[in-house]
N, CA, C and O atoms as CSV, one atom per row, in Angstrom:
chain,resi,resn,atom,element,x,y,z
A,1,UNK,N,N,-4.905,10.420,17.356
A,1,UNK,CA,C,-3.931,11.264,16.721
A,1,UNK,C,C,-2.739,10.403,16.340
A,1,UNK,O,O,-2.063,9.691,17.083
A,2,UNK,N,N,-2.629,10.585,15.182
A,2,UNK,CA,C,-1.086,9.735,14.697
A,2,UNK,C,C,0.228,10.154,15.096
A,2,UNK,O,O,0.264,11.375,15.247
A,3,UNK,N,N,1.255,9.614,15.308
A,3,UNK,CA,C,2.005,10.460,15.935
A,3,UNK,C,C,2.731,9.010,15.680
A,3,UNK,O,O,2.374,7.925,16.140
A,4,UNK,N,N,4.333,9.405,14.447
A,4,UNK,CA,C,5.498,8.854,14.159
A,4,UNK,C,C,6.976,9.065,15.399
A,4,UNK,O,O,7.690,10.057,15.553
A,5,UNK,N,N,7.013,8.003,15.966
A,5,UNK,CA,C,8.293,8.374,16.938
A,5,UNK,C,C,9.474,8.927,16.195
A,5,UNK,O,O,9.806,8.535,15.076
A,6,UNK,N,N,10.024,9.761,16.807
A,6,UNK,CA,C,11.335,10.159,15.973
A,6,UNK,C,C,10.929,11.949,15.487
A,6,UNK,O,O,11.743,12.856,15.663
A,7,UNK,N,N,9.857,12.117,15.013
A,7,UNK,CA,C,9.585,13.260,14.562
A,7,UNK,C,C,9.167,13.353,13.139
A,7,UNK,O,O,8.659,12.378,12.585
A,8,UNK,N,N,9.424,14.868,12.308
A,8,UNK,CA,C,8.711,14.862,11.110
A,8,UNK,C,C,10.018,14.389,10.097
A,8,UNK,O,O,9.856,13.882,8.986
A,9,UNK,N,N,10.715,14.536,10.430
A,9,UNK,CA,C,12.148,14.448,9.808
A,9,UNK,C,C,13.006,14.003,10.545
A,9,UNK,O,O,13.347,14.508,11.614
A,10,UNK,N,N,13.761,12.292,9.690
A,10,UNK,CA,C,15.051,11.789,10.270
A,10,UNK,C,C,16.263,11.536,9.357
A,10,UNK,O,O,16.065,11.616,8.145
A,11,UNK,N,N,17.394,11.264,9.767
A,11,UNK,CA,C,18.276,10.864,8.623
A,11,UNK,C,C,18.374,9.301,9.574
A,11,UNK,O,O,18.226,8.992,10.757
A,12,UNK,N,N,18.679,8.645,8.403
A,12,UNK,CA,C,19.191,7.366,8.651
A,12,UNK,C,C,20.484,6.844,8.102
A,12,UNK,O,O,20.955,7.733,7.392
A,13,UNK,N,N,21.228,5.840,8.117
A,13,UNK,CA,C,22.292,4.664,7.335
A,13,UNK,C,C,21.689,4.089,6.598
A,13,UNK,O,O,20.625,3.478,6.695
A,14,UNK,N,N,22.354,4.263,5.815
A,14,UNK,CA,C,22.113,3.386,4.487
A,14,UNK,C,C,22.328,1.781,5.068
A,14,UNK,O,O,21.590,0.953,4.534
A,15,UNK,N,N,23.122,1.355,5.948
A,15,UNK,CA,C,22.810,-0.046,5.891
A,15,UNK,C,C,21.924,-0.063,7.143
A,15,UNK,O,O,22.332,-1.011,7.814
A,16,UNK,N,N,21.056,0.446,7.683
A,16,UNK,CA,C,20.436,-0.120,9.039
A,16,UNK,C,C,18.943,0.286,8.285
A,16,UNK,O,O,18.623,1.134,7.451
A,17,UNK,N,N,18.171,-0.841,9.077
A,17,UNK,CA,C,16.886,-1.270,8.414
A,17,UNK,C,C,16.093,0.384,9.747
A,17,UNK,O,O,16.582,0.974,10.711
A,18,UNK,N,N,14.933,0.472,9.110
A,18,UNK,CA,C,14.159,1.451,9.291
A,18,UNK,C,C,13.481,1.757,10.475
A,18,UNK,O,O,12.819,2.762,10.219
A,19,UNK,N,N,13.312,1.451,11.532
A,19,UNK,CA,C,12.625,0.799,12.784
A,19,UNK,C,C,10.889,2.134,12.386
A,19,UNK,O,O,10.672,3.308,12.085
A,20,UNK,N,N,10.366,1.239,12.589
A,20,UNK,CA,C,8.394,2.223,12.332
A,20,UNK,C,C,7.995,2.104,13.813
A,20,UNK,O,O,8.288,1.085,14.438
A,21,UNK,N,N,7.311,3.156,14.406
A,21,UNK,CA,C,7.239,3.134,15.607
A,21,UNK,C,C,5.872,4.036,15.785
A,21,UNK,O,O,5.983,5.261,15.736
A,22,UNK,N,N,4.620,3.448,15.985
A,22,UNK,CA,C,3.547,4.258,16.091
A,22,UNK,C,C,2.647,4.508,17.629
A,22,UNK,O,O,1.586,5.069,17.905
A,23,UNK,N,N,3.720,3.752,18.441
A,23,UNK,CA,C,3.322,3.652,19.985
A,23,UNK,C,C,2.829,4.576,20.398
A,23,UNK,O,O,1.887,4.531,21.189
A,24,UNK,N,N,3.577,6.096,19.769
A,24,UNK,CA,C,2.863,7.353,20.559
A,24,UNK,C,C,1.211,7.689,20.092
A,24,UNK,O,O,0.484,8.296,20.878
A,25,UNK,N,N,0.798,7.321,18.997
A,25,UNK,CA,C,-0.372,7.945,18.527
A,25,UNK,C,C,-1.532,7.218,19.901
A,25,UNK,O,O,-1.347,6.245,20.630
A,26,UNK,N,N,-2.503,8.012,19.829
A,26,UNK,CA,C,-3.052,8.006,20.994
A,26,UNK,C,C,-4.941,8.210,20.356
A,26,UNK,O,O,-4.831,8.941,19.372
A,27,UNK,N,N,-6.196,7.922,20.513
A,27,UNK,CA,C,-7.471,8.381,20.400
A,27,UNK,C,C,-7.755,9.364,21.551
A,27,UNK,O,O,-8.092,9.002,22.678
A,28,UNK,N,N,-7.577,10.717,21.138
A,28,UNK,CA,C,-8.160,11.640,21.957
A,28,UNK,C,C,-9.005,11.643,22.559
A,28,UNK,O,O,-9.251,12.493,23.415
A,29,UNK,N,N,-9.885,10.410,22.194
A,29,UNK,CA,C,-11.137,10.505,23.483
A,29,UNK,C,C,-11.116,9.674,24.631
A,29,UNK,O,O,-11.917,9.729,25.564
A,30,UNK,N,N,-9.845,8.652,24.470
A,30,UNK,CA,C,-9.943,7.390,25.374
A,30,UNK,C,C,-8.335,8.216,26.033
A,30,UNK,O,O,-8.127,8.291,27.244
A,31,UNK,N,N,-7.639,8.602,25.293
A,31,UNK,CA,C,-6.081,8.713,26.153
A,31,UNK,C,C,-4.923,7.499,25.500
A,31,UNK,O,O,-3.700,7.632,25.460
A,32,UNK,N,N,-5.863,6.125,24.946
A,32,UNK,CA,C,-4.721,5.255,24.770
A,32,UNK,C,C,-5.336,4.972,22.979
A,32,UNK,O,O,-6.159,5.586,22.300
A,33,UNK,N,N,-4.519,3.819,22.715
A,33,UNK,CA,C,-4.136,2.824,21.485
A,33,UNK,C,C,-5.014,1.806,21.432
A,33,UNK,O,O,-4.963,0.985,20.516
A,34,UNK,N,N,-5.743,1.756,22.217
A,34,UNK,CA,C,-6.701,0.345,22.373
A,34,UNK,C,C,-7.289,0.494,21.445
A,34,UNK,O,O,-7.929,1.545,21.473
A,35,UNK,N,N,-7.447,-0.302,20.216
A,35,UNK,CA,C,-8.360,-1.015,19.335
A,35,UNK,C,C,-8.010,0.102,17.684
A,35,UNK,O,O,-8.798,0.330,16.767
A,36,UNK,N,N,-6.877,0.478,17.811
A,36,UNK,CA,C,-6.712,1.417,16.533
A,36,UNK,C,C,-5.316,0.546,15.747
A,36,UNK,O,O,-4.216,0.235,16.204
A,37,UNK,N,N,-5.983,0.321,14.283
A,37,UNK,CA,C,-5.210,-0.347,13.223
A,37,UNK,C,C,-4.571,0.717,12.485
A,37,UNK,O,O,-5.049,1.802,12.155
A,38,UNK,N,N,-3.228,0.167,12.242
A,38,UNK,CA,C,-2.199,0.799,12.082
A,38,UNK,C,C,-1.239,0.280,10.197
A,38,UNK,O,O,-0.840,-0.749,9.651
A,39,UNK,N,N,-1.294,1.638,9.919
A,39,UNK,CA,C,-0.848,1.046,8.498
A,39,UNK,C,C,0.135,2.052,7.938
A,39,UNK,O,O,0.250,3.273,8.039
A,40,UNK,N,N,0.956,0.877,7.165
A,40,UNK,CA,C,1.977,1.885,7.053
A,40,UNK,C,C,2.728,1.676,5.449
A,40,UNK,O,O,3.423,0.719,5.110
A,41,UNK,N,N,2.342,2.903,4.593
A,41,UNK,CA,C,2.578,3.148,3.557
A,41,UNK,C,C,4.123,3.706,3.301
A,41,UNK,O,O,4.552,4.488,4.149
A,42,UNK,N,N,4.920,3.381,2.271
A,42,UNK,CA,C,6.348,3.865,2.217
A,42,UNK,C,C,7.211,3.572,1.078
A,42,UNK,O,O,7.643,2.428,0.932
A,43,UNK,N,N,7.493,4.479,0.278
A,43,UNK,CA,C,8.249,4.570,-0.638
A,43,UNK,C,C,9.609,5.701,-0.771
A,43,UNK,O,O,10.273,6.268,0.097
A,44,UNK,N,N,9.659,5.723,-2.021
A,44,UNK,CA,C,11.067,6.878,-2.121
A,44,UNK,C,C,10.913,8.198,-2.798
A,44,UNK,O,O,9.767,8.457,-3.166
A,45,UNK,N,N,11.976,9.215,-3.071
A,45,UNK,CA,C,11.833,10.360,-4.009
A,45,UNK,C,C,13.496,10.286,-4.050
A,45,UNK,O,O,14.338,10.670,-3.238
A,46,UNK,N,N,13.612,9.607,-5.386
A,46,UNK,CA,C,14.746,9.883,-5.728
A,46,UNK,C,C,15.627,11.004,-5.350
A,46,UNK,O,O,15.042,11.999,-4.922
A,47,UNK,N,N,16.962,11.050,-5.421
A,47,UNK,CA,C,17.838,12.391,-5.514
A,47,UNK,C,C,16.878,13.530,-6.635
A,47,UNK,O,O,16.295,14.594,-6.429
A,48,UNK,N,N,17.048,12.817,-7.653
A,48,UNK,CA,C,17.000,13.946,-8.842
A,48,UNK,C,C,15.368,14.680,-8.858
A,48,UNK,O,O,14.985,15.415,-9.768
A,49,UNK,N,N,14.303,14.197,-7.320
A,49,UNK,CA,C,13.069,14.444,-7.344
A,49,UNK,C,C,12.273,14.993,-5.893
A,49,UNK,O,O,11.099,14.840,-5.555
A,50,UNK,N,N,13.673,15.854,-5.027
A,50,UNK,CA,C,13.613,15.786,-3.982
A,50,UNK,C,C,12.884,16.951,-3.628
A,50,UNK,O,O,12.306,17.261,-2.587
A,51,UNK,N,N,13.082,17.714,-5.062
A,51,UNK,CA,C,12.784,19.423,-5.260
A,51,UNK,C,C,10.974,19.276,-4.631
A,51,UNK,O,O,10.315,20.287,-4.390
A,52,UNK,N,N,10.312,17.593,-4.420
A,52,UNK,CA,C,9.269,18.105,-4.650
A,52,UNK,C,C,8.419,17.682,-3.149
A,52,UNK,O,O,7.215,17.426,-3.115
A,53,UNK,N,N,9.097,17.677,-2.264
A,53,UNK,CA,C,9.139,17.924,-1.004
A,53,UNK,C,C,9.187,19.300,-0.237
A,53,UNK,O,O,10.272,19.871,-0.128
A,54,UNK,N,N,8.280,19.733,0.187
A,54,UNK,CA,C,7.891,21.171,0.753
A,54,UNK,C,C,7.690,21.102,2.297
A,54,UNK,O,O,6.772,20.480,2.833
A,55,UNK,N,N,8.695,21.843,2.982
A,55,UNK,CA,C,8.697,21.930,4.651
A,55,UNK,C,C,7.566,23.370,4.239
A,55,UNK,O,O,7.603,24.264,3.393
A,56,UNK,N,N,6.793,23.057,5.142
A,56,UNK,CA,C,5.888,24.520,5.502
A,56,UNK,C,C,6.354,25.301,6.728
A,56,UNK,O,O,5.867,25.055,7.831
A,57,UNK,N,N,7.245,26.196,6.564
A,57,UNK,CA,C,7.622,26.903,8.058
A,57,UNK,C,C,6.934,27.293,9.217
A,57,UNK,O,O,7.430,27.777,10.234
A,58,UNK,N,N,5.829,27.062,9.003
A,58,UNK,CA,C,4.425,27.342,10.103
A,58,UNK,C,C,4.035,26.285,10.297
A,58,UNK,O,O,3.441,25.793,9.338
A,59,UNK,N,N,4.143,25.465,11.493
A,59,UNK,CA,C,3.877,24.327,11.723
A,59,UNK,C,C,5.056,23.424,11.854
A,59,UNK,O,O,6.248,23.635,12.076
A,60,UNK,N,N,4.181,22.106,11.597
A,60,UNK,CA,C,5.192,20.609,11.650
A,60,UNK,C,C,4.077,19.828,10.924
A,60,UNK,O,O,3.555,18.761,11.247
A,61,UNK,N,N,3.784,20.829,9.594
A,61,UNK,CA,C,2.844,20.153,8.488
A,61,UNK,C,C,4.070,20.221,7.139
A,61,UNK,O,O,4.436,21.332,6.756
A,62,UNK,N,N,4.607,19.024,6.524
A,62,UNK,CA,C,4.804,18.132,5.683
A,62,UNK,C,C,3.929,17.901,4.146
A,62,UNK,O,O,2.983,17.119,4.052
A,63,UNK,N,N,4.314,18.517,3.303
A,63,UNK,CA,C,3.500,18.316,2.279
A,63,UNK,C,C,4.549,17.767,1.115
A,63,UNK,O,O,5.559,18.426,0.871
A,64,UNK,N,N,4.259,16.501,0.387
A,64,UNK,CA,C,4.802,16.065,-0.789
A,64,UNK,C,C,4.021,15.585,-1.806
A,64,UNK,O,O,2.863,15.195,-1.661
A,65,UNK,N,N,4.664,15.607,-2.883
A,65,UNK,CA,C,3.999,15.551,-3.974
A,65,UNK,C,C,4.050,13.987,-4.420
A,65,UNK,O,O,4.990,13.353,-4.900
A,66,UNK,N,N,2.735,13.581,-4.104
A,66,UNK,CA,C,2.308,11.912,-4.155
A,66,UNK,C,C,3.064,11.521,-5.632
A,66,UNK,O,O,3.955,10.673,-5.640
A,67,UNK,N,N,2.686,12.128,-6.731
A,67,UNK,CA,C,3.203,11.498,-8.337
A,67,UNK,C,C,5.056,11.464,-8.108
A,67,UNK,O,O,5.620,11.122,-9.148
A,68,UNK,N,N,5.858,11.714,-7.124
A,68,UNK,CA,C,6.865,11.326,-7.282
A,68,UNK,C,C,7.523,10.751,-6.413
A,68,UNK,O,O,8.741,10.787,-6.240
A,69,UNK,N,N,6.397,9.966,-5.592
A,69,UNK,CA,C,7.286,8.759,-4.734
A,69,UNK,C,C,6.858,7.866,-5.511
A,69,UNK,O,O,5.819,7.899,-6.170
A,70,UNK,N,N,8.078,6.580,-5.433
A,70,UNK,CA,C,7.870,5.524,-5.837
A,70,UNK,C,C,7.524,4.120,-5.141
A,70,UNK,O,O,8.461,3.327,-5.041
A,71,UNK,N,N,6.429,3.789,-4.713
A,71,UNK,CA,C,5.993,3.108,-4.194
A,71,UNK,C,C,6.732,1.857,-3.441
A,71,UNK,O,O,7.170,0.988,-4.194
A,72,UNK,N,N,6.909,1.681,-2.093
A,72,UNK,CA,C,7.887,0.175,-1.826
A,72,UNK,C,C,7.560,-0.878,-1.001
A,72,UNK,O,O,8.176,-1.857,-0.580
A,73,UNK,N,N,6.059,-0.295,-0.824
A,73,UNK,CA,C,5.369,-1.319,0.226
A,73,UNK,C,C,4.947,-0.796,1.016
A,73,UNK,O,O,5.176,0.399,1.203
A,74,UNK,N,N,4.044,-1.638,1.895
A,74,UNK,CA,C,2.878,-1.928,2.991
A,74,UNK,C,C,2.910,-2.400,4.227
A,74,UNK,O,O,3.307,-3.534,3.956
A,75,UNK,N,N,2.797,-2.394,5.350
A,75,UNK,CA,C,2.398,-3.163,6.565
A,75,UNK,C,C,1.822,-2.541,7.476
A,75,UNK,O,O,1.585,-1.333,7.483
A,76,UNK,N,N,1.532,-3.408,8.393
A,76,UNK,CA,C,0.626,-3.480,9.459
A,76,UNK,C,C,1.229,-3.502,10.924
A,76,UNK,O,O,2.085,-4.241,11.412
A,77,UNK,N,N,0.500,-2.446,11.472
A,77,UNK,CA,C,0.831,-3.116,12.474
A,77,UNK,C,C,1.222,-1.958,13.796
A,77,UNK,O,O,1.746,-0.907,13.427
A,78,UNK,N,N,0.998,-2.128,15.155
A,78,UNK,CA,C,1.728,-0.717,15.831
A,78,UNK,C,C,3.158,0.014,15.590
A,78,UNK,O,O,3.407,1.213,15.466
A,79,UNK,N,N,4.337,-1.550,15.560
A,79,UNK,CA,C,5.498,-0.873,15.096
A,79,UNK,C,C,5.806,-1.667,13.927
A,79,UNK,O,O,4.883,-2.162,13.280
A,80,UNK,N,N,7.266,-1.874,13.523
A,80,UNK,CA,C,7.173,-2.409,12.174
A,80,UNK,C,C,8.734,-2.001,11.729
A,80,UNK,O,O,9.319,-1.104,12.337
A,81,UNK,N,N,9.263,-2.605,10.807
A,81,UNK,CA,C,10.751,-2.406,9.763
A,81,UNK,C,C,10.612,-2.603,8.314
A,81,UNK,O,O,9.978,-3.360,7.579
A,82,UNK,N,N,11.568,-1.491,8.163
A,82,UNK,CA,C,11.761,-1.446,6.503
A,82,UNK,C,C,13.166,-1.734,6.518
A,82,UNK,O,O,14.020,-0.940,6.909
A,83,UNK,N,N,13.461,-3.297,5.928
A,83,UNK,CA,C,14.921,-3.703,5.357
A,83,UNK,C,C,15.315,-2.636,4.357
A,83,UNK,O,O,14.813,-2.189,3.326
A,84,UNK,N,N,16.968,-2.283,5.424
A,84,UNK,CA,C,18.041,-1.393,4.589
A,84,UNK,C,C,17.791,-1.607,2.898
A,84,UNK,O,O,17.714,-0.673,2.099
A,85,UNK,N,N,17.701,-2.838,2.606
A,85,UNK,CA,C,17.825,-2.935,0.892
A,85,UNK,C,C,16.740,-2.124,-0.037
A,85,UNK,O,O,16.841,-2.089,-1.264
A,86,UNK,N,N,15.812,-1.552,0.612
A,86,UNK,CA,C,14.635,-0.842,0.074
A,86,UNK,C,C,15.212,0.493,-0.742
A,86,UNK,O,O,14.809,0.921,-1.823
A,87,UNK,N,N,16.118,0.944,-0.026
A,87,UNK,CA,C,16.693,2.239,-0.488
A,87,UNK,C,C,18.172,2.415,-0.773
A,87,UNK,O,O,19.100,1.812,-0.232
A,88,UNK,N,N,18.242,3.480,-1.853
A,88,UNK,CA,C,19.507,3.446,-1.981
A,88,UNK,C,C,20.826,4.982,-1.250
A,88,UNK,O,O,20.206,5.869,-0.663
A,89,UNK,N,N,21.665,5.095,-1.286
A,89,UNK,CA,C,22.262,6.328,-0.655
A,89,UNK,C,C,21.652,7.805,-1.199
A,89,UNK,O,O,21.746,8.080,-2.395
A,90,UNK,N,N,21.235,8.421,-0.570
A,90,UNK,CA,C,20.662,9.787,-0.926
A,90,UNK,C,C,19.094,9.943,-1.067
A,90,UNK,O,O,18.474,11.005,-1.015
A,91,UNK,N,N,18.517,8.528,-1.276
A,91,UNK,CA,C,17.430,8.728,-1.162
A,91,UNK,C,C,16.838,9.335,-0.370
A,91,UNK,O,O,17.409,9.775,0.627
A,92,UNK,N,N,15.152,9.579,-0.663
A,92,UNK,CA,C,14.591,10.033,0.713
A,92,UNK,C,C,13.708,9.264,0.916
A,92,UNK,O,O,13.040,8.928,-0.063
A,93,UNK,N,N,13.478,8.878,1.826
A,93,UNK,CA,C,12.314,7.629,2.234
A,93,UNK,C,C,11.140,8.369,2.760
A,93,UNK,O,O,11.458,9.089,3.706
A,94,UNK,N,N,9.872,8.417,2.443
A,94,UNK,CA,C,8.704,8.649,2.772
A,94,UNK,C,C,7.577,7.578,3.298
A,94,UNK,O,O,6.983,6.639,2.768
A,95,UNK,N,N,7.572,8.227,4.707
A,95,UNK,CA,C,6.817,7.274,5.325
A,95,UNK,C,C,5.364,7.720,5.934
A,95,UNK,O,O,5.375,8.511,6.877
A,96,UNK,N,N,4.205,7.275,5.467
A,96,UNK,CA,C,3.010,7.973,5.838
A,96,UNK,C,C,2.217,6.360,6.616
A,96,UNK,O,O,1.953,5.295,6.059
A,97,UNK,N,N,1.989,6.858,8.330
A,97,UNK,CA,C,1.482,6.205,8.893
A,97,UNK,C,C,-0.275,6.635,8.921
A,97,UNK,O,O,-0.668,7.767,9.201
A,98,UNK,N,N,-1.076,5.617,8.612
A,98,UNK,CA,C,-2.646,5.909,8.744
A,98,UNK,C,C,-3.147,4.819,10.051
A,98,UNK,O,O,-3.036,3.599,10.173
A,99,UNK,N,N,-3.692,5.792,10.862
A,99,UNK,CA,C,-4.683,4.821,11.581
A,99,UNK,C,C,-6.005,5.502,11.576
A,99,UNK,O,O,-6.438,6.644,11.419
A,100,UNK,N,N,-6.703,3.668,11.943
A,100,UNK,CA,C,-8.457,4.229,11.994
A,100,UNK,C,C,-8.830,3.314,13.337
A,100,UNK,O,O,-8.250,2.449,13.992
A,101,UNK,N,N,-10.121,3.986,13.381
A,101,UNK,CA,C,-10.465,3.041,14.802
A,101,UNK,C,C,-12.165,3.864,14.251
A,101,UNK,O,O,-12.579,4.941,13.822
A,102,UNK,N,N,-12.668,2.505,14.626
A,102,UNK,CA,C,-13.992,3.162,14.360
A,102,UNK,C,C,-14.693,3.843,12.854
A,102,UNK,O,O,-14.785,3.001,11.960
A,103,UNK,N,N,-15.094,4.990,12.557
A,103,UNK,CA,C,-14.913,5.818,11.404
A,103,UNK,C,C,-14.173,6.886,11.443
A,103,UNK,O,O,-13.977,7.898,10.771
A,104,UNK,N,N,-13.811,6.398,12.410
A,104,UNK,CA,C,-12.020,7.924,12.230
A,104,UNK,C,C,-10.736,7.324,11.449
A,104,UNK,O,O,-10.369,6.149,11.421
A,105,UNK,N,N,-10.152,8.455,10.819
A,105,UNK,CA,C,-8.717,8.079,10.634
A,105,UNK,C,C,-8.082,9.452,11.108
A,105,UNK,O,O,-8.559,10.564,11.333
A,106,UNK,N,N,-6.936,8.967,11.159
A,106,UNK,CA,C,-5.889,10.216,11.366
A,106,UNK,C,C,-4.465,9.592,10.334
A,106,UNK,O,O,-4.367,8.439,9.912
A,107,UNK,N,N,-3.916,10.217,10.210
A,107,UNK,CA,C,-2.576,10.375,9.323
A,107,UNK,C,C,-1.486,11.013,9.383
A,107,UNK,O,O,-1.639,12.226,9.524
A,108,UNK,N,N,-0.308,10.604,9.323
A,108,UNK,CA,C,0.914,11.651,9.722
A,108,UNK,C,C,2.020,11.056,8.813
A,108,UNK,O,O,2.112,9.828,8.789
A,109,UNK,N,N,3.079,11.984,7.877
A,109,UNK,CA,C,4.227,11.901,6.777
A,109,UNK,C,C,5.375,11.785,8.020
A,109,UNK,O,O,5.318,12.359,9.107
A,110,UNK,N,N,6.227,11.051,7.630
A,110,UNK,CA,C,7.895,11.293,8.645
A,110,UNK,C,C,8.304,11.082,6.967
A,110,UNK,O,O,7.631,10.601,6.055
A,111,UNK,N,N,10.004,11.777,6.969
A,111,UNK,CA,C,10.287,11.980,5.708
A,111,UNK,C,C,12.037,11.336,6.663
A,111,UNK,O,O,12.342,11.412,7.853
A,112,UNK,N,N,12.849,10.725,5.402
A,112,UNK,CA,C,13.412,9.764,6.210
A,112,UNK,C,C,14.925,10.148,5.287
A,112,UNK,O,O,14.914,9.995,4.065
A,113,UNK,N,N,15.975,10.568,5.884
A,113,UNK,CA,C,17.030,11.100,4.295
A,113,UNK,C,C,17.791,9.673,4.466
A,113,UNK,O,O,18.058,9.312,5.612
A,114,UNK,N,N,18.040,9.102,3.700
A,114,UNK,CA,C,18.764,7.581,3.805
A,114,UNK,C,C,20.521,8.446,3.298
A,114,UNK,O,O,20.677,9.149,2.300
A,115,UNK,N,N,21.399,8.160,4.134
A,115,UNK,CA,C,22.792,8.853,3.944
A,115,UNK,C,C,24.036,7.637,3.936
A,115,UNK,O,O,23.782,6.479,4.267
A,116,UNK,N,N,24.955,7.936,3.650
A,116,UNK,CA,C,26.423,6.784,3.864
A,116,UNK,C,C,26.528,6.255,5.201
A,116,UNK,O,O,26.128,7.131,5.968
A,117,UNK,N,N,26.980,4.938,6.003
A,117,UNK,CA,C,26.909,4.545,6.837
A,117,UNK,C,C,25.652,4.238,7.925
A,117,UNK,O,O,24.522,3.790,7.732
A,118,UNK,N,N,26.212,4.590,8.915
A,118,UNK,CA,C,25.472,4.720,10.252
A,118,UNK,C,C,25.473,6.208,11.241
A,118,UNK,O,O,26.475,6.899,11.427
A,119,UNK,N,N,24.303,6.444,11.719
A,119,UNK,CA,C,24.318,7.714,11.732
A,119,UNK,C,C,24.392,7.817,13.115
A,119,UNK,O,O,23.684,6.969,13.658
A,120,UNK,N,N,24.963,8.512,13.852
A,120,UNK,CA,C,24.673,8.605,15.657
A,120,UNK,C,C,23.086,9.725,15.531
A,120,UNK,O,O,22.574,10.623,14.862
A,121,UNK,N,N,22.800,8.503,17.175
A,121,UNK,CA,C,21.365,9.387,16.966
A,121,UNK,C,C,21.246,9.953,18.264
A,121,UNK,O,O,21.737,9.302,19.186
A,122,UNK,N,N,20.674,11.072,18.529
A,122,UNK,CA,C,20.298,11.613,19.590
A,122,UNK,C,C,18.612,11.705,19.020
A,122,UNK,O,O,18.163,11.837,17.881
A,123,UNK,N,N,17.851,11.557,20.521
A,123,UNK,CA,C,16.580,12.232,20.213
A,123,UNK,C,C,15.869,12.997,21.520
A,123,UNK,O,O,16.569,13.374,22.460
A,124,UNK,N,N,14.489,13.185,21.505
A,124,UNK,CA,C,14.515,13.906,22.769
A,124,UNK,C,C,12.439,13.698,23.146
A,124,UNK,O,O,11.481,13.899,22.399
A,125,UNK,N,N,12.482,13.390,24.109
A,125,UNK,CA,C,10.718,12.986,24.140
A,125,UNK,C,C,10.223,13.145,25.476
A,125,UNK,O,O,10.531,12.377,26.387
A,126,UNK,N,N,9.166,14.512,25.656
A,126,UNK,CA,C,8.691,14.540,26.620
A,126,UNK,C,C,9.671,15.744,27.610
A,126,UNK,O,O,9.110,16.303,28.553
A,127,UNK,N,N,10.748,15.970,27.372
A,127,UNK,CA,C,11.120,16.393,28.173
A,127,UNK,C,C,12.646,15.475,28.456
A,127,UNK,O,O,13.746,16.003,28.616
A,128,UNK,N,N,12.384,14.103,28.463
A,128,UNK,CA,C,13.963,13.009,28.690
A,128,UNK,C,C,14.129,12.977,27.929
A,128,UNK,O,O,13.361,12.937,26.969
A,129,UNK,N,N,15.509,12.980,27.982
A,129,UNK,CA,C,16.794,12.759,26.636
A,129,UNK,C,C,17.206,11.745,26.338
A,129,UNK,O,O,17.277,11.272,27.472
A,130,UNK,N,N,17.669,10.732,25.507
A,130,UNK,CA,C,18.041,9.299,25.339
A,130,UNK,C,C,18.768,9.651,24.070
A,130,UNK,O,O,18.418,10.315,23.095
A,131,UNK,N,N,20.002,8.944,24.395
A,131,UNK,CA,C,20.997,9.117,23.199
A,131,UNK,C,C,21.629,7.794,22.894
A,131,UNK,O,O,22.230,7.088,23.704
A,132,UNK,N,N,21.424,7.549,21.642
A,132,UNK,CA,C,22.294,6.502,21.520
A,132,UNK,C,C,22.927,6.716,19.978
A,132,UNK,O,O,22.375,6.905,18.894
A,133,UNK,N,N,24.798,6.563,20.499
A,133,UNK,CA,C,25.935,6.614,19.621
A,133,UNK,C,C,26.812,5.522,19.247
A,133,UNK,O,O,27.720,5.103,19.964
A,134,UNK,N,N,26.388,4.891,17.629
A,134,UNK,CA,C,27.406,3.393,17.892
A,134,UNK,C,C,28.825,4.106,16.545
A,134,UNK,O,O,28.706,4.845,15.568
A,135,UNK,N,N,29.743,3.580,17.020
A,135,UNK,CA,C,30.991,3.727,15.655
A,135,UNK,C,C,31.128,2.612,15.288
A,135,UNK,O,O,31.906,2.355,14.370
């Protein structure tokens, strides 16, 4: 199961690079990560193209419309960064992690709002809380 740390939706700073984090995804039949390749697709949707991003209120299913991201690259790997310079203020960054292992894949969208500055982050996993606030 794929599974993006952070959730389905984050905001970020415009100047801090992207941190990709796929540690949680797990093969339901083993419990762990052992032997599953990790890839990670990611581009943008402009301001003026944001209309075409759809939250489905039932669920924590993510649907966007592929013809209007603009493509910004590739990698590999369990975790991974996207340099701040990729995006510009207001963008939205779309990030779709694929793993396979075997003849399985699984797949999961995190949708990323790139905003002015640096953003304080709180998050929450499992039950523990971890906060971290820089000015």
């Amino acid at each position: 199961m794929a599974v993006i740390y952070g959730g389905v939706e984050v905001i970020r700073g415009i100047t801090e690079n992207i941190s990709l984090n796929g540690s949680l995804s797990y093969d339901p039949e083993t419990g762990d990560n052992v032997g599953m390749n990790f890839t990670w697709n990611y581009g943008t949707i402009p301001r003026s193209n944001q209309s075409n991003i759809q939250f489905l209120k039932q669920g924590l299913f993510t649907h966007v419309n592929a013809s209007a991201i603009q493509n910004k690259g590739i990698s590999f790997g369990r975790t991974n960064s996207i340099n701040s310079n990729l995006t510009n203020e207001n963008d939205t960054l779309i990030i779709n992690l694929t793993i396979t292992k075997d003849y399985r894949t699984s797949s999961v969208i995190q949708v990323v709002h790139v905003v002015e500055g640096d953003q304080p982050r709180i998050c929450q996993r499992y039950g523990t809380s971890c906060f971290s606030i820089r000015f």
